[in-house]
Every structure is written in C-alpha cells, then in structure tokens.
KOLLUM-464998 format. One record per atom (N, C-alpha, C, O): residue number from 1; atom name; x, y, z. Coordinates in nm, 4 decimals, padded with zeros to 6 digits, always signed. Layout:
SITE   resi   name         xx         yy         zz
SITE    NUM     CA          X          Y          Z
...
//
This chain:
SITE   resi   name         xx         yy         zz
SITE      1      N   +05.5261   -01.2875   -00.7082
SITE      1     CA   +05.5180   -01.2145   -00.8325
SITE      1      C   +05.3794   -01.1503   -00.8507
SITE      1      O   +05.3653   -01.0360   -00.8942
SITE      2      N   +05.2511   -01.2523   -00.8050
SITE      2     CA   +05.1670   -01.1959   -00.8036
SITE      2      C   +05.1031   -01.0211   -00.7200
SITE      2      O   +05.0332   -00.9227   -00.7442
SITE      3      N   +05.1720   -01.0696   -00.6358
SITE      3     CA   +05.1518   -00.9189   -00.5333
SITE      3      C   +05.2508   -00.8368   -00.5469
SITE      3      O   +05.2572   -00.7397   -00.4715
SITE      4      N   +05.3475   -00.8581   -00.6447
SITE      4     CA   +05.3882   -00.7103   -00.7045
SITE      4      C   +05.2963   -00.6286   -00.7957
SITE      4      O   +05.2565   -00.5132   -00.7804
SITE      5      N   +05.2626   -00.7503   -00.9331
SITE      5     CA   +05.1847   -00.6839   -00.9878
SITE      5      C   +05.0557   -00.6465   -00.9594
SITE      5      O   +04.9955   -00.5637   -01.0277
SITE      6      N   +05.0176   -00.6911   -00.8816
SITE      6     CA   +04.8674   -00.6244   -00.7865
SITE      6      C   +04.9179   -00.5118   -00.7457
SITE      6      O   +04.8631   -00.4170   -00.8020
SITE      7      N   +05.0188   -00.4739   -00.6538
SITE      7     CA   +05.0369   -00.3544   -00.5921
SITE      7      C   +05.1040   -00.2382   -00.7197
SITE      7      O   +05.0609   -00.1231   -00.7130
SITE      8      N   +05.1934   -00.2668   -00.8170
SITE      8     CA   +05.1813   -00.2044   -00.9125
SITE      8      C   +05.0218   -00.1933   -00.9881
SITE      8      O   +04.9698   -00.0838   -00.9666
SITE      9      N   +04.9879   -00.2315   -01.0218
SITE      9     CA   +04.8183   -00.2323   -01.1036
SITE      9      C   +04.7586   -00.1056   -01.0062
SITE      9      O   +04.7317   +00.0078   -01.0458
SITE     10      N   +04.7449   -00.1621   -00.8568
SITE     10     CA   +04.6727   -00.0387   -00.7624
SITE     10      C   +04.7575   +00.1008   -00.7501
SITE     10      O   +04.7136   +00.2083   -00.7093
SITE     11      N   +04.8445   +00.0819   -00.7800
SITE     11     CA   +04.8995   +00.2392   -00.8212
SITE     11      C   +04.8804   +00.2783   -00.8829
SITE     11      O   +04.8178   +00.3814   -00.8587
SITE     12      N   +04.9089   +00.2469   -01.0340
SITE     12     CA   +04.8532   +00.3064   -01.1265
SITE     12      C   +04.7418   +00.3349   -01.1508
SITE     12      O   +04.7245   +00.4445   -01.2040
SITE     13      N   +04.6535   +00.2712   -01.1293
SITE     13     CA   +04.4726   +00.2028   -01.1504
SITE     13      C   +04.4870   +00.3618   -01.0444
SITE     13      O   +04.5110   +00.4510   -01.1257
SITE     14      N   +04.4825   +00.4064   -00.9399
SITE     14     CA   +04.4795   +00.5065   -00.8232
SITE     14      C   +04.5427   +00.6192   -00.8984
SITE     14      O   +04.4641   +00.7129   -00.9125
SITE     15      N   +04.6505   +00.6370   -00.9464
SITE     15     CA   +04.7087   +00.7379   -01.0748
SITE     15      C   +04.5679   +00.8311   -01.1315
SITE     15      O   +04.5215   +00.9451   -01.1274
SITE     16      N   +04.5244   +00.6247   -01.2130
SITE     16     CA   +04.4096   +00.7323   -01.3307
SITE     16      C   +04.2996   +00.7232   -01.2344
SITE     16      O   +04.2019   +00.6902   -01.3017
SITE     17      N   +04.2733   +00.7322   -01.1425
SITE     17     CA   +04.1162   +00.8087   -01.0852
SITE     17      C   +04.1933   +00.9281   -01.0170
SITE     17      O   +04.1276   +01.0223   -01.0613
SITE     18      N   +04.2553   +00.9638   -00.9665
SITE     18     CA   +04.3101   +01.0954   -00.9216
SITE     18      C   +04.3231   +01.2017   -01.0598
SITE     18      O   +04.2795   +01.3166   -01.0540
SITE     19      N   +04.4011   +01.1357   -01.2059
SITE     19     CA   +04.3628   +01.2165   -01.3168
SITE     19      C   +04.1790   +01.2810   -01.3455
SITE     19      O   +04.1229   +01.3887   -01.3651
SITE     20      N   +04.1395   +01.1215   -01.3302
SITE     20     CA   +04.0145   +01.1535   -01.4121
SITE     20      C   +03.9221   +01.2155   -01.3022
SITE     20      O   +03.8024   +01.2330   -01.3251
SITE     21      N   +03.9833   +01.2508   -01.1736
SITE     21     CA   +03.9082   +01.3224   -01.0833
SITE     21      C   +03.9429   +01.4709   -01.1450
SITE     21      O   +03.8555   +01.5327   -01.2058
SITE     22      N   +04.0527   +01.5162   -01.1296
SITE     22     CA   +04.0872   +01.5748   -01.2017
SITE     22      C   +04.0474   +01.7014   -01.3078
SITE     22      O   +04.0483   +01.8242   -01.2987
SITE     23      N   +04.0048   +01.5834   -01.4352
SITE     23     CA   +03.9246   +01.6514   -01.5077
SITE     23      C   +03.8061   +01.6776   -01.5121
SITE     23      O   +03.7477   +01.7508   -01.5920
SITE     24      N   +03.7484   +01.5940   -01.3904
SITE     24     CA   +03.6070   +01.5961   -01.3683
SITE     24      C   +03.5817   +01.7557   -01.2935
SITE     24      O   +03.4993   +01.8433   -01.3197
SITE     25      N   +03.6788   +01.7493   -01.2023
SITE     25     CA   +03.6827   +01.8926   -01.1207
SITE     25      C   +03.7026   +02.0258   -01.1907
SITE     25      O   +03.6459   +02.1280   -01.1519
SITE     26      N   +03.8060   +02.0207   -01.3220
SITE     26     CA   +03.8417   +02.1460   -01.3664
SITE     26      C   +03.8194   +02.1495   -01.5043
SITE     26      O   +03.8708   +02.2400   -01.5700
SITE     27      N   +03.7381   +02.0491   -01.5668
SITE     27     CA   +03.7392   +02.0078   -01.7209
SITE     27      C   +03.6638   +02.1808   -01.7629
SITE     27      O   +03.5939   +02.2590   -01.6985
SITE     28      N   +03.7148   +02.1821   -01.8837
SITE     28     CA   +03.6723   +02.2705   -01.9851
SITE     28      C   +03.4998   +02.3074   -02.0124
SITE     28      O   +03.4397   +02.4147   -02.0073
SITE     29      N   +03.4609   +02.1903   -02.0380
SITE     29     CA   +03.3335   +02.2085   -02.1048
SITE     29      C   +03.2615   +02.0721   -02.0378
SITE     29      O   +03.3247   +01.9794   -01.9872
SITE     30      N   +03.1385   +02.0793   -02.0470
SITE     30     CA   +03.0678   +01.9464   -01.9800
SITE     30      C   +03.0565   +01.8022   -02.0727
SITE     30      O   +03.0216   +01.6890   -02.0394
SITE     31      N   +03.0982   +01.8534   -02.1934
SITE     31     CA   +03.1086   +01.6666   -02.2313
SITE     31      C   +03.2697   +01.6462   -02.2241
SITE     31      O   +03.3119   +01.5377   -02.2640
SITE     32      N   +03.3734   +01.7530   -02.1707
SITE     32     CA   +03.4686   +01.7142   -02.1331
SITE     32      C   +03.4684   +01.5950   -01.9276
SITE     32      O   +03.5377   +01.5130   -01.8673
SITE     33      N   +03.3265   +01.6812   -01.9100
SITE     33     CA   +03.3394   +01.6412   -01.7407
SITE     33      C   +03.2347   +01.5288   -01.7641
SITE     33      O   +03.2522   +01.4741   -01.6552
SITE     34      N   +03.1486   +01.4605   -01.8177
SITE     34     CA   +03.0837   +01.3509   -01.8664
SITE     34      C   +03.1971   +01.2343   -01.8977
SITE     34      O   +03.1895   +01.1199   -01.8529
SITE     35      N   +03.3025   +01.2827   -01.9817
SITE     35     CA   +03.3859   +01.1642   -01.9730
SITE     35      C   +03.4826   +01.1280   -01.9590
SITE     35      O   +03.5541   +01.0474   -02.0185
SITE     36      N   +03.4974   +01.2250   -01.8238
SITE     36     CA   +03.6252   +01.2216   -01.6914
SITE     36      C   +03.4865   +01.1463   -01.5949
SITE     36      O   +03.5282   +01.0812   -01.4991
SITE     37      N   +03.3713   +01.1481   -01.6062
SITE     37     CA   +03.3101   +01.0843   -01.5130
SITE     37      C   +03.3101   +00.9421   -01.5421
SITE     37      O   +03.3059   +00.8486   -01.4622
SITE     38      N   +03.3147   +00.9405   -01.6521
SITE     38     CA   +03.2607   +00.7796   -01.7649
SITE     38      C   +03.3899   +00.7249   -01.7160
SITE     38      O   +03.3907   +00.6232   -01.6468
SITE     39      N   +03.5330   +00.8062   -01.7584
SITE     39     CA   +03.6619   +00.7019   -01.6736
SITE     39      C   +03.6792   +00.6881   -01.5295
SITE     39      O   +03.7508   +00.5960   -01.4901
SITE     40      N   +03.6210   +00.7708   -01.4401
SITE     40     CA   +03.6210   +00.7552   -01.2972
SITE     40      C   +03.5785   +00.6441   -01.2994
SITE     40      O   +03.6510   +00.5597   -01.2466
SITE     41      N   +03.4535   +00.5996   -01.3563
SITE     41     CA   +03.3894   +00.4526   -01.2773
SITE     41      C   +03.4323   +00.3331   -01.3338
SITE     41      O   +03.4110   +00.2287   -01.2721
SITE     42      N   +03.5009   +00.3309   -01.4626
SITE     42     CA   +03.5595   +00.2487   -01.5275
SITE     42      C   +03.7313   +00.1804   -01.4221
SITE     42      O   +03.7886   +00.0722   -01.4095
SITE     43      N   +03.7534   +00.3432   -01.3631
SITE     43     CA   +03.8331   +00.3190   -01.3338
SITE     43      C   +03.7965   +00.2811   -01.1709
SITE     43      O   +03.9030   +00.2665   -01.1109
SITE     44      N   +03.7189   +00.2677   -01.1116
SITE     44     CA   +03.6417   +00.2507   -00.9932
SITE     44      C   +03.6264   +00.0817   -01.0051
SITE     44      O   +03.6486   +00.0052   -00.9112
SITE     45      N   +03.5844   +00.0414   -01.1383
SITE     45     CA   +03.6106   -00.1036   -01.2001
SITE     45      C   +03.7247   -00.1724   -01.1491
SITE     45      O   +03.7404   -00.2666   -01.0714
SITE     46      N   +03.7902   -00.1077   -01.2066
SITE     46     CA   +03.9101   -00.1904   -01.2249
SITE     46      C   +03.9627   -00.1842   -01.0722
SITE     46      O   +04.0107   -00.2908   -01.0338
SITE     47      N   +03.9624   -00.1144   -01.0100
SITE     47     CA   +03.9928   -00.1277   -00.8427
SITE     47      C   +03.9542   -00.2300   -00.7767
SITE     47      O   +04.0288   -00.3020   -00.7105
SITE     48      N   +03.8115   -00.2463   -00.7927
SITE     48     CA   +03.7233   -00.3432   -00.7390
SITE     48      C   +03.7650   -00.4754   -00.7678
SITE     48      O   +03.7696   -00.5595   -00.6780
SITE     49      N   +03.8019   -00.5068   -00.9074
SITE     49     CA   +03.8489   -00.6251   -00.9743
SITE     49      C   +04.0031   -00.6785   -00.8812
SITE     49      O   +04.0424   -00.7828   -00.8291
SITE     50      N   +04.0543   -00.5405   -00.8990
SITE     50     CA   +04.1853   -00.5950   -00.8528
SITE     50      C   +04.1621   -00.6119   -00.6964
SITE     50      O   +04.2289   -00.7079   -00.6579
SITE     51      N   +04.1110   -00.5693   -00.6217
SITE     51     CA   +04.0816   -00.6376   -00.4893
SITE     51      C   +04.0481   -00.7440   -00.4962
SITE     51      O   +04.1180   -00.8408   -00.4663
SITE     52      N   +03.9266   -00.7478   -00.5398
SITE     52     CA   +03.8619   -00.9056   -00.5773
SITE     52      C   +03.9715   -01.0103   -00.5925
SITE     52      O   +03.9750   -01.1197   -00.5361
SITE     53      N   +04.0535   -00.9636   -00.6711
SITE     53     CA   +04.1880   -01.0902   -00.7110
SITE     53      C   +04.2352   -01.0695   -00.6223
SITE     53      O   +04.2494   -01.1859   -00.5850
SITE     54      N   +04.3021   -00.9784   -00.5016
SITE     54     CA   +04.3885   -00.9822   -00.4440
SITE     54      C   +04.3087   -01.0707   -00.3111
SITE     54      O   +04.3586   -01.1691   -00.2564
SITE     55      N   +04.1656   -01.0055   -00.2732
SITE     55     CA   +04.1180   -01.0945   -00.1798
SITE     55      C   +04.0331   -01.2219   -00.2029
SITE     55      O   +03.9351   -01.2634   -00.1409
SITE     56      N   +04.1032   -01.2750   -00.3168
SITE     56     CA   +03.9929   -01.3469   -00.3744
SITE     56      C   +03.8201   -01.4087   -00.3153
SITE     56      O   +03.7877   -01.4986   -00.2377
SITE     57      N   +03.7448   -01.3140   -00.3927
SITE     57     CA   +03.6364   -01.2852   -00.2772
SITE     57      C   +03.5615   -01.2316   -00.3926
SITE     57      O   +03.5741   -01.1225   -00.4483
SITE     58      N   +03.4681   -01.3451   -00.4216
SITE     58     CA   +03.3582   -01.2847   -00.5540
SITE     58      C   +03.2719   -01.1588   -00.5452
SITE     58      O   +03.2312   -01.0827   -00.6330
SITE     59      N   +03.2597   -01.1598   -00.4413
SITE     59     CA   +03.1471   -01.0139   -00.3785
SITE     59      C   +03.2267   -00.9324   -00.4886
SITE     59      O   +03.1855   -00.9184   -00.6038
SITE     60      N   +03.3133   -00.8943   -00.4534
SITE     60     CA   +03.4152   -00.7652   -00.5719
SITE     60      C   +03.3417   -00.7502   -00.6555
SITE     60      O   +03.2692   -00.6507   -00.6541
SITE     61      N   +03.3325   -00.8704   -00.7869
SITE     61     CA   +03.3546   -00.8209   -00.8783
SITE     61      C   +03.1876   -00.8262   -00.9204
SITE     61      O   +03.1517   -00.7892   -01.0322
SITE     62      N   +03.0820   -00.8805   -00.8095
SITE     62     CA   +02.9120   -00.8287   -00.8371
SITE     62      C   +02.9041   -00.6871   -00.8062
SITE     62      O   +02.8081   -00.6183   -00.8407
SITE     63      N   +03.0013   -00.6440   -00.7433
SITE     63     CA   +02.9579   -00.4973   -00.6876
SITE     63      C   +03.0733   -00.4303   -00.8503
SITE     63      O   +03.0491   -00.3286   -00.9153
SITE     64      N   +03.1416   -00.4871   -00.8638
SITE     64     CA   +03.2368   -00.4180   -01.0243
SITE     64      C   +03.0935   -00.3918   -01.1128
SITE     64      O   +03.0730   -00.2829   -01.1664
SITE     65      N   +03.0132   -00.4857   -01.1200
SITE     65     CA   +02.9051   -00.5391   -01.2184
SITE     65      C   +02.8297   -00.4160   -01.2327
SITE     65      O   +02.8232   -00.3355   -01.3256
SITE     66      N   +02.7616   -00.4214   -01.0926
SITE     66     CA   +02.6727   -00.3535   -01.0309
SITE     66      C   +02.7192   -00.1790   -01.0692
SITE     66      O   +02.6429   -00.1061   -01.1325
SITE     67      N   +02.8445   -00.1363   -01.0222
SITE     67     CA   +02.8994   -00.0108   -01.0581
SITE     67      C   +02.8795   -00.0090   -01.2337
SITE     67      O   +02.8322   +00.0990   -01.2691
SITE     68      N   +02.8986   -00.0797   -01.3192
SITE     68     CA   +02.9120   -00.0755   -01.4143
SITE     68      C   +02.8159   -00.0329   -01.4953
SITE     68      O   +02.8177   +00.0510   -01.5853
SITE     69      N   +02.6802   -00.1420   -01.4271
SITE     69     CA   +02.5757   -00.1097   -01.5100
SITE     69      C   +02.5271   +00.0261   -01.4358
SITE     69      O   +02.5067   +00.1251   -01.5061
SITE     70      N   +02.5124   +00.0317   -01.3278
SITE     70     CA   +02.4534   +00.1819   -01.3028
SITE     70      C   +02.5370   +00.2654   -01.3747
SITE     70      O   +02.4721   +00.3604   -01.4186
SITE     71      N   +02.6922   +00.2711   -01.4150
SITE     71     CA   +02.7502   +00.4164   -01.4658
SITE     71      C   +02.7304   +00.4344   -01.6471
SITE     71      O   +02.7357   +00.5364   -01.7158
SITE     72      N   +02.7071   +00.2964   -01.6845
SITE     72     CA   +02.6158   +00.3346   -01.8387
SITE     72      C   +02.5365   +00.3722   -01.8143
SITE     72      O   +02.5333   +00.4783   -01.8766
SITE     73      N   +02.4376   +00.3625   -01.7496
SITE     73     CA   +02.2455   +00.4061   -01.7551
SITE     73      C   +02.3069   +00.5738   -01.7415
SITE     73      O   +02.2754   +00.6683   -01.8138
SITE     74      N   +02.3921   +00.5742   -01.6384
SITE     74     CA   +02.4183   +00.7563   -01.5970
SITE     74      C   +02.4995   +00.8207   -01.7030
SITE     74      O   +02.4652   +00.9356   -01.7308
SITE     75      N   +02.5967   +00.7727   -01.7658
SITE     75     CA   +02.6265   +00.8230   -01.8619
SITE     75      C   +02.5553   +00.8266   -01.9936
SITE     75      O   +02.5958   +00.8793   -02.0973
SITE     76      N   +02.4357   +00.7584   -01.9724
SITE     76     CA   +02.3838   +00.7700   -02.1019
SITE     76      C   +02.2878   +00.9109   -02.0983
SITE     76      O   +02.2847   +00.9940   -02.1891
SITE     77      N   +02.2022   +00.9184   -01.9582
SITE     77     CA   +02.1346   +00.9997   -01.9447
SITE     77      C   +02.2207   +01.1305   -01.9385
SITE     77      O   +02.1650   +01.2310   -01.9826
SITE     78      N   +02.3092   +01.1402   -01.9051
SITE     78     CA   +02.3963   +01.2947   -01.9201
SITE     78      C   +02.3918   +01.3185   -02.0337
SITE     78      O   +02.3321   +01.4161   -02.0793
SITE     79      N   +02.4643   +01.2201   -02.1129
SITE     79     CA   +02.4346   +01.2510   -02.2545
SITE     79      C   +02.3523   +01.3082   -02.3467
SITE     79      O   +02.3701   +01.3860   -02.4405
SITE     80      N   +02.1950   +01.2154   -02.2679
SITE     80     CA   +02.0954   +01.2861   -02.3387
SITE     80      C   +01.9987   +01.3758   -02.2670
SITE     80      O   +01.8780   +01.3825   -02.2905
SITE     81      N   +02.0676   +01.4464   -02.1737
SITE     81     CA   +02.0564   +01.5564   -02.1110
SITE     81      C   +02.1265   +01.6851   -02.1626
SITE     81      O   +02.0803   +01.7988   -02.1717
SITE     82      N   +02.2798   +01.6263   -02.2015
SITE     82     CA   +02.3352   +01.7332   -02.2680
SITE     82      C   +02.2855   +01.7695   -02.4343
SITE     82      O   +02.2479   +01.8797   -02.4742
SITE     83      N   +02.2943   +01.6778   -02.4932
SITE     83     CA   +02.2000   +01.7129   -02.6093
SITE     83      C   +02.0843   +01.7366   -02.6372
SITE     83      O   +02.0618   +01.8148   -02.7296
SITE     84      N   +01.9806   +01.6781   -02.5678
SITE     84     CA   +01.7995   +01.7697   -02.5868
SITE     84      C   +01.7434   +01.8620   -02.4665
SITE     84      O   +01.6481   +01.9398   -02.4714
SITE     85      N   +01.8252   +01.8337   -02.3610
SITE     85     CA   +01.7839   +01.9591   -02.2298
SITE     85      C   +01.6834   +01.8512   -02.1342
SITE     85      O   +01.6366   +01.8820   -02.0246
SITE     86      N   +01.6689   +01.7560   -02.1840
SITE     86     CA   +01.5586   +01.6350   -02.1281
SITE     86      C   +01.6053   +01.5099   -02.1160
SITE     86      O   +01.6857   +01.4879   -02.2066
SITE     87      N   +01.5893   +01.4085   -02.0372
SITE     87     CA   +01.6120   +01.2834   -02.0507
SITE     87      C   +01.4964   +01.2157   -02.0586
SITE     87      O   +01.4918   +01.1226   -02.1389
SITE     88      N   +01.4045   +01.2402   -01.9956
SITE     88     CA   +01.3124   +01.1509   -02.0786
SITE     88      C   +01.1772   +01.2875   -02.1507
SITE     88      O   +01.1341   +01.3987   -02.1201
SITE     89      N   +01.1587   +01.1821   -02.2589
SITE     89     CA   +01.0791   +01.2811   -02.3612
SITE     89      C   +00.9253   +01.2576   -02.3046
SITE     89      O   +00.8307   +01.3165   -02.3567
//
C-alpha cells in the first residue's frame, strides 16, 4: 500500500514541477516567475522527502532542509530586488 502511494505522490509531486516550470518559463510578469520559482523548490521538497521515505535514508531530507533554506534566502532577495532595484542597501 505503501508504494502505491509513494509512486502516486511522485507523479503528481512531478505534475507540479513540470507546471511550475512552466510558469517559470512563460509567466507574465516577474513576480508571476518569482513564485513559479518559490513552488519549484517547494516542490523540489517534497521529491526529496518522498525519496527519503521511499529509500529510507536520512541524507534526503538534510539535503530537503538544505534546499529549503537556501530557496527562502533567494526568494527573499528577488523580492527585494524586485521592489527597490537593490538587495542589499
């Protein structure tokens, strides 16, 4: 039962990074492509996790960690790149 729903989860979970590639590639405006980037790695997360469970194998989910905190620091700085033209003042 378990490795159905793992292999369902990695489909879908693979679904939304192919979307949020997606919008990252053809988005409208740039705080539309800021957070098609913000769900890429979220969704880059959740991949990692579900390997991790499937190979149960802690490494996964320090490197989930690791992705995580680097894609706040980067999404924060886009942010405040897109609003003052600067990230740091």
């Amino acid at each position: 039962m378990l490795n159905l729903a793992l292999t369902l989860a990695f489909g879908l979970v693979a679904a939304a990074v192919g979307l949020s590639l997606y919008r990252l590639l053809r988005g409208p405006s740039a705080p539309d492509r800021i957070l098609a980037l913000d769900t890429l790695y979220i969704n880059t997360i959740a991949l990692l996790v579900l390997l991790g469970i499937q190979l149960a194998s802690p490494l996964y989910f320090e490197a989930a960690l690791l992705i995580a905190l680097m894609g706040f620091v980067g999404t924060v700085a886009l942010s405040k790149y897109l609003l003052r033209g600067d990230i740091i003042e």
